[in-house]
C-alpha positions, 0 to 999 in steps of 0.5 A: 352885187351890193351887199342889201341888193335882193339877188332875186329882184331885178335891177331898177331900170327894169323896173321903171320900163315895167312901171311905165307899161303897167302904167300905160295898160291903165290908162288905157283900161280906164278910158275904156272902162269910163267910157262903159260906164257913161254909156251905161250911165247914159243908157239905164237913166230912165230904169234908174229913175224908177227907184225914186219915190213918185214925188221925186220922179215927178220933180225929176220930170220937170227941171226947175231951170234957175235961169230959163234964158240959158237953157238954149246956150247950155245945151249946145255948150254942153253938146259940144262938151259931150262930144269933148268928152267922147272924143277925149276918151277915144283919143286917149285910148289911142294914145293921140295928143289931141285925146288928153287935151279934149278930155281936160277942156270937157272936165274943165268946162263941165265943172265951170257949167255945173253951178249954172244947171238946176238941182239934179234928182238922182237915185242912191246907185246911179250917184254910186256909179257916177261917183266911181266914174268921177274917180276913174277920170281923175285917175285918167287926168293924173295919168295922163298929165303928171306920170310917166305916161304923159310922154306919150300925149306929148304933141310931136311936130312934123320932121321938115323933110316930111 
């Protein structure tokens, strides 16, 4: 034993195998606390909007789209994101390859489409909780791209003799 090694610390090798199970568990649990919460999100937006004063909740009532000619393709754009998304979680939580790689194209298209869509009106919680959402899938791209974790999104191709 090394004189400054902790005799009640284990050895480092064991660490990182600790580390990168830890790691994996919070992954997992992101996704599947990200997914609760847009479904949360999704499910009380019309009990969230009761908190806006009338004028607003009117104002949220009726969009003021900045190019009405988009509203039609955005919205399938925006379908098939969704489905992305869900999809992207799902996988993810499975440990599935195809999982991280659907969660990336939705941020990566939610972000491009963002600028296209009209000025949103939203209540003080309902932006708290999607702002912890937003947080959650960062974590979730960081985990899954540039930790140890990232080996197990790796696609694996079929073995010849399979």
């Amino acid at each position: 034993m090394h004189q400054n090694q902790d005799p009640y610390r284990p050895p480092r090798a064991t660490l990182v195998v600790d580390e990168r199970i830890a790691m994996k568990a919070v992954t997992k649990w992101l996704a599947i606390g990200l997914l609760i919460a847009e479904l949360v999100l999704v499910g009380l937006g019309d009990w969230f909007a009761r908190f806006l004063p009338p004028t607003l909740q009117e104002a949220k009532a009726t969009p003021a789209w900045p190019m009405p000619s988009l509203f039609l393709p955005l919205s399938v754009i925006g379908g098939l994101l969704l489905v992305c998304f869900f999809a992207g979680l799902l996988g993810i939580i499975r440990y599935k390859w195809w999982g991280r790689l659907l969660f990336t194209i939705f941020w990566i298209g939610d972000l491009l489409l963002l600028p296209l869509l009209p000025p949103l009106i939203r209540p003080a919680l309902e932006v708290s909780l999607s702002e912890l959402t937003l947080l959650a899938a960062g974590a979730i791209l960081a985990l899954t791209w540039l930790s140890p974790v990232s080996q197990l999104y790796v696609r694996v191709p079929p073995s010849p003799g399979a």
